[in-house]
C-alpha positions as CSV (number, residue, x, y, z in Angstrom):
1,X,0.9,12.0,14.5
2,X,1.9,14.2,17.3
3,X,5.6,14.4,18.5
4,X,4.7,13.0,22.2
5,X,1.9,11.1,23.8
6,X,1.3,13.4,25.6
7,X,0.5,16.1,23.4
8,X,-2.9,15.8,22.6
9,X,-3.5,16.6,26.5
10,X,-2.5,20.2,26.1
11,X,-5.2,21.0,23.7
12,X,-8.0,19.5,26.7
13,X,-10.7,22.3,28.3
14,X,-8.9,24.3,30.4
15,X,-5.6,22.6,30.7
16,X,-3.2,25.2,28.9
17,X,-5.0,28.4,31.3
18,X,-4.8,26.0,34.5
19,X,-1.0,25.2,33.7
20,X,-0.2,28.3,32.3
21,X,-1.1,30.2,36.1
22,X,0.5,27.3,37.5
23,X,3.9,28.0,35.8
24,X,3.3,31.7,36.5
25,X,3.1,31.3,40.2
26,X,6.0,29.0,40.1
27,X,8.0,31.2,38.1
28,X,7.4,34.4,40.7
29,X,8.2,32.3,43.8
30,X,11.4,31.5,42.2
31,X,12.9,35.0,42.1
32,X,11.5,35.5,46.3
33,X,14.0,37.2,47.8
34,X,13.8,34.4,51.1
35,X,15.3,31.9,48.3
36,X,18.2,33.5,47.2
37,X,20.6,32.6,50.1
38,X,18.4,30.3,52.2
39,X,17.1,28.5,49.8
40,X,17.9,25.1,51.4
41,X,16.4,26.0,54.7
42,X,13.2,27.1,52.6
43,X,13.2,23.6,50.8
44,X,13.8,21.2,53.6
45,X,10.8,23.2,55.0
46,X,8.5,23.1,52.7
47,X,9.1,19.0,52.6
48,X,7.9,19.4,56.6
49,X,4.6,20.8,55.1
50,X,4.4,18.5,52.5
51,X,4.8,15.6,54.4
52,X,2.6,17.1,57.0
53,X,-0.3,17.7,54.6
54,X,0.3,14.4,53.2
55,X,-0.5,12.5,56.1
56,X,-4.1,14.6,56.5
57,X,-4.5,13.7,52.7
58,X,-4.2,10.3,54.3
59,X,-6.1,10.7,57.1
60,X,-3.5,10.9,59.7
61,X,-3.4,14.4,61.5
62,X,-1.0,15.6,63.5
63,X,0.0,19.0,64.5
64,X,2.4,20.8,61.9
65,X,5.1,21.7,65.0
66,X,5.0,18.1,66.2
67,X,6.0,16.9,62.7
68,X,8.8,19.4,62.3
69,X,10.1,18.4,66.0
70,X,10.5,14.6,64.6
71,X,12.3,16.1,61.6
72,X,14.7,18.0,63.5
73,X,14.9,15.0,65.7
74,X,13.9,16.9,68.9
75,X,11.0,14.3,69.0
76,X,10.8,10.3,69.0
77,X,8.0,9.1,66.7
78,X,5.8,6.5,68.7
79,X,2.4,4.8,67.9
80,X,1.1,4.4,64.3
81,X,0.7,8.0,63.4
82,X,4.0,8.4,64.6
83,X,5.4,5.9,62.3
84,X,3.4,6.9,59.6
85,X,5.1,10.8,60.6
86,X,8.5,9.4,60.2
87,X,8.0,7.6,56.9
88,X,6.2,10.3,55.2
89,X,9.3,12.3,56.3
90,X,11.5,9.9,54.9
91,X,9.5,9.9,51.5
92,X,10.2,13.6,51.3
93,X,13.9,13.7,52.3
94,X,15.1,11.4,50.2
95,X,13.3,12.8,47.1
96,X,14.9,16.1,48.8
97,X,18.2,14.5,49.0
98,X,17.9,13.7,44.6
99,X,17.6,17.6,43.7
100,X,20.0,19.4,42.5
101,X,21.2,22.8,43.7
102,X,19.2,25.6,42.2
103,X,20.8,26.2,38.6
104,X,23.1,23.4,38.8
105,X,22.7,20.8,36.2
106,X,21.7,17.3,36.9
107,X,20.9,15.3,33.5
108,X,17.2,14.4,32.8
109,X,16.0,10.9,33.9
110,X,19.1,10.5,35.6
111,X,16.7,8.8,38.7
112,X,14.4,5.9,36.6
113,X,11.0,5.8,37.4
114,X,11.4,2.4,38.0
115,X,14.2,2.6,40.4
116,X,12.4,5.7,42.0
117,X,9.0,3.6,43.0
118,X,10.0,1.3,44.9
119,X,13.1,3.5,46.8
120,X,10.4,6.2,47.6
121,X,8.0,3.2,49.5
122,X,11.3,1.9,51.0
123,X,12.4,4.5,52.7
124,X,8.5,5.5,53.8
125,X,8.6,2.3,56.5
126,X,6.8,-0.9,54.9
127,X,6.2,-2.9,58.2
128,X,8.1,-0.6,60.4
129,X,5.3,1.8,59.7
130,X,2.6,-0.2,60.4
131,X,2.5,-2.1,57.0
132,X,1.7,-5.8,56.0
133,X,3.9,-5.5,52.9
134,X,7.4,-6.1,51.8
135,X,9.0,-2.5,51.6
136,X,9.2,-1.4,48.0
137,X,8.1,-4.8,46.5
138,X,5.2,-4.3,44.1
139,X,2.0,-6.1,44.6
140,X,1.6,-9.8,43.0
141,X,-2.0,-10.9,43.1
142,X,-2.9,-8.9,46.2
143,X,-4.9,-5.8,45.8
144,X,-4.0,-2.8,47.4
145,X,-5.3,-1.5,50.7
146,X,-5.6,2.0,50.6
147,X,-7.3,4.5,48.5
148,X,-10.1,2.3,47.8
149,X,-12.1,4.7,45.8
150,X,-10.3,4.4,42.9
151,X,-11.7,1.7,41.9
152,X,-10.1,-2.0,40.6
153,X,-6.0,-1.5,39.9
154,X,-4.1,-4.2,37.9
155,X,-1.8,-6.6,39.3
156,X,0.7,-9.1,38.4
157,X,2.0,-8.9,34.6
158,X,-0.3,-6.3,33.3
159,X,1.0,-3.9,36.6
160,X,4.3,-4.7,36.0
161,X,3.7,-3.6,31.7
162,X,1.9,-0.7,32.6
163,X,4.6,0.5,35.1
164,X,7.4,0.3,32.7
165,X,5.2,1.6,29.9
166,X,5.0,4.8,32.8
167,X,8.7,4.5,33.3
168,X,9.4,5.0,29.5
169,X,6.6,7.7,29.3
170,X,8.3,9.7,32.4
171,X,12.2,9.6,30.7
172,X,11.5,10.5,27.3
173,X,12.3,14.1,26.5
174,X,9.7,16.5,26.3
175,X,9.1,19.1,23.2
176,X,8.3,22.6,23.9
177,X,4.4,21.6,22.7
178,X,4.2,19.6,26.5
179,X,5.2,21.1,29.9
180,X,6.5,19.8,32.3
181,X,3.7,20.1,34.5
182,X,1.6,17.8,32.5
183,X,3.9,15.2,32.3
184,X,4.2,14.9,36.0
185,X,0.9,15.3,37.0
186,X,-0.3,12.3,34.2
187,X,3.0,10.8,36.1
188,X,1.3,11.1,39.6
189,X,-2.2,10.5,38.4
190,X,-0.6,6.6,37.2
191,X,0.7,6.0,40.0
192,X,-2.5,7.1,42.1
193,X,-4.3,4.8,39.5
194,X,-1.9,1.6,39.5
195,X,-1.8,1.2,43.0
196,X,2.0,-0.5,42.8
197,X,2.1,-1.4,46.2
198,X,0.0,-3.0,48.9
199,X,0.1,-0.1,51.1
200,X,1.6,3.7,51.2
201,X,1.0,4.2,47.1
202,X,-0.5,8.2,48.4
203,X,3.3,8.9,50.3
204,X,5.0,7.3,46.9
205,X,3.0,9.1,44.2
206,X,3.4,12.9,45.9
207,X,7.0,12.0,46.4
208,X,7.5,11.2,42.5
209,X,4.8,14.3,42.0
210,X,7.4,16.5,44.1
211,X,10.3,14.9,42.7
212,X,9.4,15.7,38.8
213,X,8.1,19.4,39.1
214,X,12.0,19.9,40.8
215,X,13.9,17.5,37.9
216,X,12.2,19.1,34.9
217,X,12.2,22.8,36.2
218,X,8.5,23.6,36.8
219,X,9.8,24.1,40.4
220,X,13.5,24.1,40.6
221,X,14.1,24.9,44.1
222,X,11.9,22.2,45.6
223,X,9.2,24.5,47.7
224,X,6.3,24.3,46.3
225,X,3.7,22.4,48.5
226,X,0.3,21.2,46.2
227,X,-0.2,18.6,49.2
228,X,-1.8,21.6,51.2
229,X,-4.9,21.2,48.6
230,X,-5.2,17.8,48.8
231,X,-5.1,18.0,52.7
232,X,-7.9,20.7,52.6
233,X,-10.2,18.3,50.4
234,X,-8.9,14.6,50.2
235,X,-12.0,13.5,48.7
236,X,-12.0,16.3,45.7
237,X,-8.5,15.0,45.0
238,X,-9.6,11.3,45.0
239,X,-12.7,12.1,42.9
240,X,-10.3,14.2,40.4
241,X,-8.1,10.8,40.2
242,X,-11.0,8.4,40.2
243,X,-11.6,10.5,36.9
244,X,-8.4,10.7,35.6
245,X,-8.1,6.5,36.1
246,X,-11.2,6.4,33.7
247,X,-9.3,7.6,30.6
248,X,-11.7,9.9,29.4
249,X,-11.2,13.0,27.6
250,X,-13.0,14.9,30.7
251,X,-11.7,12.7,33.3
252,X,-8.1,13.3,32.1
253,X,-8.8,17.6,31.8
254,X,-10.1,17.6,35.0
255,X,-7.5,16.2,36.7
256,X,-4.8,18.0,34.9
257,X,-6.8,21.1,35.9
258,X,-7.0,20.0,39.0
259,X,-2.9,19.2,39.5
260,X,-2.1,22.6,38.1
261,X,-4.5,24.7,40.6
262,X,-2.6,22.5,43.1
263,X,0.9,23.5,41.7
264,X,-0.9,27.1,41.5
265,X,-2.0,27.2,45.3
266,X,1.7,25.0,46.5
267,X,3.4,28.3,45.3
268,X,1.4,30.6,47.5
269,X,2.6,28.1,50.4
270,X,5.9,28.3,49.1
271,X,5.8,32.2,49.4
272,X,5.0,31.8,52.8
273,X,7.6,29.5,53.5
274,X,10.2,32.1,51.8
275,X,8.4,34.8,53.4
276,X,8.9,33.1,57.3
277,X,13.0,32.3,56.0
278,X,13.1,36.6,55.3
279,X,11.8,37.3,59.0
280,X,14.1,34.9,60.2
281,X,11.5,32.7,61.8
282,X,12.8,29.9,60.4
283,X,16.3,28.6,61.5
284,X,18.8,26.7,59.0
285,X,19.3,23.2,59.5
286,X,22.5,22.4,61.5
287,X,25.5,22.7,60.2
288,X,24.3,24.2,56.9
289,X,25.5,27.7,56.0
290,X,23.9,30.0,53.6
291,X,24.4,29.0,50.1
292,X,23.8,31.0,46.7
293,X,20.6,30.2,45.0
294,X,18.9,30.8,41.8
């Protein structure tokens, strides 16, 4: 029997290379010289990009400046896509605002999954956004409304089970055999597949995505940005979850593949985000003073 569920995922085509270059390019961005000091104004940037490359996952596309003007709140966000700007900001500050300080300590699980879901779709607008549903209710007998290629998602009792069967899976301690990254991209790939909500289930899981690569140290500083990928290809990343929601041994490898050339590729956005905080042409938040990092 192995010591996690999770285990026999590792030993997949490909997945221990994909994650082990994933973790790699994590591991380099961590020591960029652009993170020691200003590592704060590095993160709350790279959740501008991510929440920018969100919305073109989602098919909302806006220019990168005008988002970061509506986070700095030099903008007003008008119109649907600027709703749906403000909520997918919201989404990544407050997953933002549940990291710790690079190399402080913050105890595992301390945020349930359960508690995360529906905070995450709160805080992303429900109607306010443009949304028919109740803001981070899970769906009863309704299906969901977006990403309709993923084919049927439960509801009711068996959505609720299979949520808290997720929760448990995400708070139970990992052995060395597991990283990280495969927990939290089998994490994201559930919620992808489950659907939990009526609308806004692509904002909630790469907020949970972001949110587990920071608790569980794959990307402790928070600036790693795998949302660019998606935004390049949306439909490669809904095919690689349409695969993953199958359960098959190649549906699951590819999609762990998939996540981790993601991770891979969010790090060389990261080290541009570090590299534009080292030539100054990014300015720290206000009020905020440098601050010690890793």
């Amino acid at each position: 029997m192995p010591d996690h569920p999770l285990e026999p995922l590792v030993a997949l085509d490909g997945v221990t290379q994909a994650v082990a270059e994933a973790r790699a390019a994590c591991e380099e961005l961590r020591w960029h010289r652009g993170l020691r000091r200003q590592w704060l104004v590095a993160r709350t940037e790279s959740g501008v990009r991510s929440a920018h490359a969100g919305l073109a996952a989602d098919g909302v596309r806006v220019p990168l400046d005008v988002v970061r003007d509506v986070a700095r709140g030099a903008a007003t966000p008008g119109g649907p896509d600027g709703l749906a700007v403000a909520g997918a900001l919201a989404v990544q500050a407050e997953v933002e605002r549940l990291m710790a300080a690079p190399g402080a300590t913050r105890a595992a699980g301390s945020v349930p999954l359960g508690q995360l879901l529906p905070r995450l779709h709160a805080v992303g607008g429900g109607p306010a956004a443009g949304r028919s549903d109740a803001p981070g209710r899970p769906r009863a007998s309704q299906p969901p409304q977006d990403l309709r290629g993923l084919g049927p998602a439960p509801a009711g009792a068996e959505l609720a089970d299979r949520l808290a069967l997720l929760a448990e899976l995400a708070a139970t301690p990992l052995p060395p055999s597991v990283p990280a990254l495969v927990l939290a991209a089998v994490v994201h790939g559930e919620v992808l597949a489950l659907r939990p909500f009526v609308a806004g289930n692509g904002a909630v899981a790469r907020g949970v995505l972001r949110h587990l690569l920071t608790r569980d140290g794959v990307d402790p500083v928070g600036v790693v940005v795998p949302d660019v990928v998606w935004a390049a290809r949306p439909h490669v990343h809904l095919s690689a979850a349409a695969r993953f929601a199958t359960g098959t041994p190649e549906g699951v490898a590819t999609w762990l593949r998939h996540v981790a050339g993601a991770v891979r590729a969010g790090a060389q956005e990261g080290t541009r985000v570090a590299d534009a905080v080292v030539a100054r042409r990014l300015a720290p938040p206000d009020g905020d003073r440098d601050t010690d990092g890793p």
